[in-house]
N, C-alpha and C positions, 0 to 999 in steps of 0.2 A: 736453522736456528737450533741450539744445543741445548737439553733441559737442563734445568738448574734442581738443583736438593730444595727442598726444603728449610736445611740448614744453611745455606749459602744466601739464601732468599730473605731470611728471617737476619741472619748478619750482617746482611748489607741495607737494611733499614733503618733508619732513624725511629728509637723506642717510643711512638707515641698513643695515647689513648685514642684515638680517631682512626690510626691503621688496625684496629685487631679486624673490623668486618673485611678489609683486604686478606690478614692474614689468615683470618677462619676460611674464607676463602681458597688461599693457596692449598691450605690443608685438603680441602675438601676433592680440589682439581689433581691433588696427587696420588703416587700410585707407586708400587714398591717398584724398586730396580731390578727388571728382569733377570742382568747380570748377576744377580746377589740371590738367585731368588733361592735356585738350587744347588747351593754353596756351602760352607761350613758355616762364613759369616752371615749366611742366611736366617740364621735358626735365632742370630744377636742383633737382627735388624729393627731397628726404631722409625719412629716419624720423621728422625732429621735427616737419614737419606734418603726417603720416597722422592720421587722424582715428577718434578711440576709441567703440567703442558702448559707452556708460555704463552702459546697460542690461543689457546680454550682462556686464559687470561685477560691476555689483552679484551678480546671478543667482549667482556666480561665487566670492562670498566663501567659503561653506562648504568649497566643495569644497577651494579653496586653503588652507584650514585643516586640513580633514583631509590633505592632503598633507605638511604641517609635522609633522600630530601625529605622521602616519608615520614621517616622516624624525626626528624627536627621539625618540620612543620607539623605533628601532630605535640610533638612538645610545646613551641615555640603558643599552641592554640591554648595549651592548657593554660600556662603562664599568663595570658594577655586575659583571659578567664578570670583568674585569680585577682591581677591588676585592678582588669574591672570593677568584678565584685566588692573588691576592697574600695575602691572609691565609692562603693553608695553603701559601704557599710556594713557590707554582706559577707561578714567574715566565717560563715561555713561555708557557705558557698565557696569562697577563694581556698579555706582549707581544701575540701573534698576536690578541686581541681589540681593543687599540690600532690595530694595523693596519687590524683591520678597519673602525673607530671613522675612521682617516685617509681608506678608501677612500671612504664616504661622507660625508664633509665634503668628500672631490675631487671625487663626482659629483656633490654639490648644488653648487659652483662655490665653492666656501669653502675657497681654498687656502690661508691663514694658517693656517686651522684643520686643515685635513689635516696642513700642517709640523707644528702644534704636537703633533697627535696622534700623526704618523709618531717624532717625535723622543723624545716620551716614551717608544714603544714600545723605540726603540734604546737606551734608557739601560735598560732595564729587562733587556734578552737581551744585551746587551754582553760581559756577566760570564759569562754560560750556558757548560757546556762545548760543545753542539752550534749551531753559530755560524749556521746557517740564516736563524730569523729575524731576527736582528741583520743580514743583507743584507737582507734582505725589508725593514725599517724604513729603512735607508739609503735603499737605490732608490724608494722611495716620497716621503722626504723631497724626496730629490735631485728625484722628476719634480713634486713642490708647487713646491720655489723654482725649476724651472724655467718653470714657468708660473707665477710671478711676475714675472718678469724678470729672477733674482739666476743667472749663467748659471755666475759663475767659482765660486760654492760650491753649483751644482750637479751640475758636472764634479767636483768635488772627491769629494763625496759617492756619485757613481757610480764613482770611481778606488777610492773605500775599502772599495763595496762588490763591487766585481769582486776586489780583493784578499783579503778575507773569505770569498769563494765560492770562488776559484780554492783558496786552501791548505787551505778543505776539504773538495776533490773534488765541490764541486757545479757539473758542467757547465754546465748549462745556466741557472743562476744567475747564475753568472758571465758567460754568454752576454749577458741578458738587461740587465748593469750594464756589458759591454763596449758593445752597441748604445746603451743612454741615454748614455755617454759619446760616444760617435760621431755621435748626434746633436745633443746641446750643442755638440761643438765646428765640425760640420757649420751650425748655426745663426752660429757666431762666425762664420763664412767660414773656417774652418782645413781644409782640406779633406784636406791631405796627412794630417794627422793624426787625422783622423777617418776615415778608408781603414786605420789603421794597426789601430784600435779594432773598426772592421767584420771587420778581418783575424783581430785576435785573438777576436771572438766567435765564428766561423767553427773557429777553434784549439780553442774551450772546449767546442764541440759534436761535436767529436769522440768523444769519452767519451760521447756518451751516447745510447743505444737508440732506436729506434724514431719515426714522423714527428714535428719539430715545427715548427713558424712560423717559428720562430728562424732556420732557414737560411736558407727564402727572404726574410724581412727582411734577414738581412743583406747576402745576396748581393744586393739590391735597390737598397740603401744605398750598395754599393760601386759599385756603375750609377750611380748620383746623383753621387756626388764624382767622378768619373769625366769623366760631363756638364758637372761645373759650370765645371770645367776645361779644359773644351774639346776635350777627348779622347774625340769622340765615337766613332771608330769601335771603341778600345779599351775603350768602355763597352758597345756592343751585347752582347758574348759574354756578359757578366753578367745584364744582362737576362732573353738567354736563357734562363739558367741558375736564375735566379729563377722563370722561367715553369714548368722542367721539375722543378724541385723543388717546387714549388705544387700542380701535376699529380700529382705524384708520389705525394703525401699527402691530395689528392683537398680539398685545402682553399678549398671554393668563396670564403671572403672574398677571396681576395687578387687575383678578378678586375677590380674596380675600380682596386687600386693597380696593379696591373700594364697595365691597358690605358690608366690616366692614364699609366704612365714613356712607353708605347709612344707616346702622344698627344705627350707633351712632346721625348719622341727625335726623331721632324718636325718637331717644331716647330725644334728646334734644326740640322735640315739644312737648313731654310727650306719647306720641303714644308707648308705648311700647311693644304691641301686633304686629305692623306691624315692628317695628325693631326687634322682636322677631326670626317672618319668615325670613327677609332679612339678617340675624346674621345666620338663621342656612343655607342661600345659601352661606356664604362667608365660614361657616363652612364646607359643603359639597366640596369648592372648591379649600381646602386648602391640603395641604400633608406637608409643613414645622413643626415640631413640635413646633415654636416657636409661628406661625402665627396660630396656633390651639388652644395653650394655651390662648391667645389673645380674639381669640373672643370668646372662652366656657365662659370666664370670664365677659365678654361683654355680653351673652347671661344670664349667672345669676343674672346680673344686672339688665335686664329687669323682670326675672323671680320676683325677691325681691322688686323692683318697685311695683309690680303689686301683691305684699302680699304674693307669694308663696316662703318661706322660705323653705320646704323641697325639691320643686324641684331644687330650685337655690343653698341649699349646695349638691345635687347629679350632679350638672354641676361643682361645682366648684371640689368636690373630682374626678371626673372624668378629669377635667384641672389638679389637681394634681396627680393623674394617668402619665397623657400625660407626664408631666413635668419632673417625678420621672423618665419614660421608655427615653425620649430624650435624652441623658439628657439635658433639660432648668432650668439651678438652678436657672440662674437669675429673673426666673418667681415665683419662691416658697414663695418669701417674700409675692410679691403682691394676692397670690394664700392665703395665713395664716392671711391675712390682710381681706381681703373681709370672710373668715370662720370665723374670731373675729365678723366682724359687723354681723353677718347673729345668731351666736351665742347671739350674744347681743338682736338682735330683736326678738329672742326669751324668754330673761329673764334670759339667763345663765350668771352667778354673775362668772363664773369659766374663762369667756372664754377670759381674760388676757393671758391664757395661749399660746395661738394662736399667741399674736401681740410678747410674749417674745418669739417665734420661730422665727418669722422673722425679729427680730430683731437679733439675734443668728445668722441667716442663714448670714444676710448681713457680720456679722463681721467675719463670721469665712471663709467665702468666697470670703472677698476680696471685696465687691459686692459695686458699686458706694455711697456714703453717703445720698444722694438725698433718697436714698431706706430705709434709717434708718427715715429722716426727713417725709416720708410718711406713716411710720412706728406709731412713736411717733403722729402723725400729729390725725391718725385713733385711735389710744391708748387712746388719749385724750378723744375725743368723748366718747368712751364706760363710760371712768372712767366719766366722767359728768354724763354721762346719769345713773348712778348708785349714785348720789351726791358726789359723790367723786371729788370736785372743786378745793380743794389743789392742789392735784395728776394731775389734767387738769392741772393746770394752768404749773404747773412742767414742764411736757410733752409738754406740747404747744410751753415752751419758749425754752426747747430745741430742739425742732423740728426749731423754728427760729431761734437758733442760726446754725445751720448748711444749711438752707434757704440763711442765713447773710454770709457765709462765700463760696455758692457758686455763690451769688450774684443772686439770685432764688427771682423776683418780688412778685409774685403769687402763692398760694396753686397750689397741683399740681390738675387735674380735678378726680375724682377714674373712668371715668369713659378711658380705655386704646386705644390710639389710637396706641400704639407701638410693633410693631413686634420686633424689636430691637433682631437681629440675631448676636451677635459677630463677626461671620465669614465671612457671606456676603458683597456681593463687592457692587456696586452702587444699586442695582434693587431695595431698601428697602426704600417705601414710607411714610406710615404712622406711627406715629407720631415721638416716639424716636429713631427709626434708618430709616430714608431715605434714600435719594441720595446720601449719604455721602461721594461721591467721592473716 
C-alpha cells in the first residue's frame, strides 16, 4: 500500500464539517517525507506533504467513531435535558443544559454550533428573574464569535454580559465578561481600552471572597497592554503582581503564562538570552499542547533575534511537531509564518512557499481571518525584502483590508502572547484566549 500526502488526502475529500475529526486525525498519523527530509526542499517543507500511514488509519476507523458517538450522545443528552425542562417550565434549567450543549460543540471545535447553542440558551434565561445564566450564555456566545473572527459582536456581547452580572451583584461574573471584553479589544490593537476593561474586572472582584484566577488574569492582562505600548518598565510591577497573586492561591497553572509574560518582558528590553532561559522554564512547565506550541515559537524568536537561524527553524519544526501530534491546527499558520521569515533571513528566494501554506491552512480550516491578515501582513516583508514592492504593497493592502473589516487598530506584535485553547473554560490568561469567561 503507498502513502498518501496529506495534501492528496485532504483533496480527495468531500469538504465537510463531520470529517475534520478524520482529518485532525490524518494529521496526527503523519510524518515528514524521509525523502525530502535532508534535501534543499527540505528546509520548505509543510504539512501538506507529510506522509500518512494508511494503515495506522484504517486500524483507526472505530475508535474515531466511537469518539463521535461519545461526543453526540453526550450532546444529544444535553438537548433532551433542556426539552425536558422546558416542558415543566423549567427554563434555567433548559438554559444551563444549552450551555452546556455550547461547551462541547466549543471543544470539539464547532464554533457555529456552540454560538448557535450559546444563543439559544440566552433566549431562553433572558426573561428569568435570577439573570445568572443569561450572562453565562452571553459570554459563551461572545467567546464562539470570537473564535470565529466576528470580533465587534463579540465585544458587544461581553459588554451586555458584564452589564447583566454587574447589576446583579455577581462579581466575579462580571469579572470574567469584563476580561473577554479586554481581550477582544486587546486583540483589535485598542489597547488603552482594554486596560480600562482589565481595570474594571479587577473593580468587580472586589466583592468577592476567597482565591480566584480572575485576579491574576487580569493583572496579567494589564502587563500585556502595558507591554504592547511600550511601557515596559510601568508594566513590570503588574507582572509582579500577577506572580504574587498566583502564589498566593497556590494556582500552579498560571506557571506557564507567567514565565511566557516573564520570557516575552526580555524579549522586549532586547535581553534575549535571559528570556531565552525563562521561555524554556515556562516550556518545561507546560503539558497543554497549545501553551507548548506558544512558547517553542517564543523561544525561536529569541533564538533568530540573536542570529541563530538554524537553531530557531529546529524550535520551530519541533513546535510544528507538537502542533501536527495535538492536534493545534490553529497554531500551524503562525508555525509556517515565522519558517517563511527564518527562510527569508537566510536568502531563500523559494520560501513564499511557507506563507502560501498558511494561508491555505487558514482557509481551508475555517481559522479566524485575523490569521490570514498576519499572514499576508509577514508575506509582505519577505517579498520587499526581495525588491518585490509591487507584490508588498498588494499584500500589505490586503492584509488592511481585512485589519479594516475587523476593526483591528494595530499590526498584530509576531511576537505570541496567546495560548488560545478552543476548548478551555476560564483558566486562559495570556494573550488571545484569557479569562474569557
Amino acid at each position: 500500500m503507498k502513502p498518501l500526502s496529506v495534501d492528496q488526502i485532504n483533496e480527495a475529500l468531500p469538504e465537510l464539517d463531520e470529517l475534520r475529526p478524520v482529518l485532525d486525525h490524518v494529521l496526527a498519523l503523519s510524518a515528514p517525507d524521509p525523502a525530502r527530509t535532508w534535501t534543499a526542499s527540505g528546509e520548505l517543507g509543510t504539512v501538506g506533504e507529510r506522509l500518512v500511514d494508511v494503515e495506522a488509519l484504517e486500524g483507526s476507523a472505530d475508535a474515531l467513531a466511537d469518539g463521535m458517538r461519545e461526543h453526540l450522545s453526550a450532546l444529544f443528552r444535553e438537548i433532551i435535558v433542556a426539552v425536558g425542562a422546558l416542558a415543566r417550565d423549567e427554563r434555567g434549567t433548559a438554559a444551563a443544559a444549552l450551555v452546556r450543549a455550547a461547551e462541547l460543540e466549543e471543544e470539539a471545535g464547532r464554533l457555529a454550533r456552540a454560538e448557535a447553542c450559546a444563543l439559544a440558551a440566552h433566549r431562553l434565561a433572558r426573561g428569568l428573574k435570577e439573570q445568572g445564566s443569561a450572562a453565562l450564555a452571553l459570554r459563551r456566545a461572545a467567546r464562539a464569535a470570537r473564535g470565529r473572527g466576528k470580533l465587534q459582536l463579540s465585544l458587544e456581547r461581553y459588554g451586555d454580559a458584564y452589564e447583566i452580572a454587574r447589576d446583579s451583584f455577581q462579581g466575579r461574573a462580571a469579572a470574567e465578561a469584563a476580561i473577554g471584553a479586554g481581550n477582544v479589544l486587546e486583540q483589535q490593537g485598542g489597547w488603552d481600552l482594554a486596560e480600562k476593561w482589565y481595570r474594571r474586572a479587577l473593580g468587580s472582584l472586589e466583592s468577592v471572597d476567597g482565591p480566584v484566577p480572575e485576579r491574576w488574569h487580569a493583572t496579567l492582562n494589564i502587563h500585556i497592554t502595558l507591554r504592547s505600548r511600550g511601557r515596559i518598565e510601568e508594566s513590570e510591577p503588574w507582572l509582579d503582581e500577577a506572580e504574587s497573586v498566583a502564589a498566593s492561591i497556590e494556582d500552579a497553572s498560571a506557571r506557564p503564562y507567567l514565565e511566557n509574560a516573564r520570557g516575552q518582558l526580555l524579549m522586549a528590553r532586547g535581553d534575549f538570552e535571559r528570556a531565552g532561559r525563562r521561555l524554556r522554564e515556562a516550556l518545561a512547565a507546560s503539558e497543554d499542547p497549545m501553551a507548548r506550541v506558544t512558547v517553542r515559537l517564543n523561544l525561536a524568536e529569541t533564538l533568530l533575534a540573536r542570529g541563530r537561524s538554524l537553531d530557531a527553524a529546529e524550535e520551530v519544526r519541533e513546535a510544528e511537531r507538537e502542533a501536527v501530534a495535538g492536534p493545534v491546527v490553529p497554531k500551524l499558520p503562525e508555525v509556517y509564518r515565522l519558517l517563511g521569515r527564518i527562510a527569508a533571513a537566510e536568502g531563500n528566494r523559494e520560501a513564499f512557499v511557507l506563507f502560501e501554506r498558511a494561508i491555505r491552512i487558514v482557509r481551508e480550516r475555517g481559522l479566524p481571518p485575523f490569521e490570514e491578515a498576519l499572514t499576508l501582513q509577514a508575506y509582505a516583508e519577505f517579498e520587499e525584502g526581495r525588491g518585490e514592492e509591487e507584490t508588498a504593497q498588494e499584500l500589505r493592502a490586503r492584509a488592511m483590508e481585512i485589519y479594516d473589516m475587523l476593526g483591528i487598530e494595530h499590526a498584530r506584535s509576531r511576537w505570541a502572547d496567546l495560548f488560545r485553547d478552543p476548548g478551555s473554560g476560564e483558566r486562559d490568561a495570556p494573550e488571545e484566549r484569557r479569562s474569557d469567561g
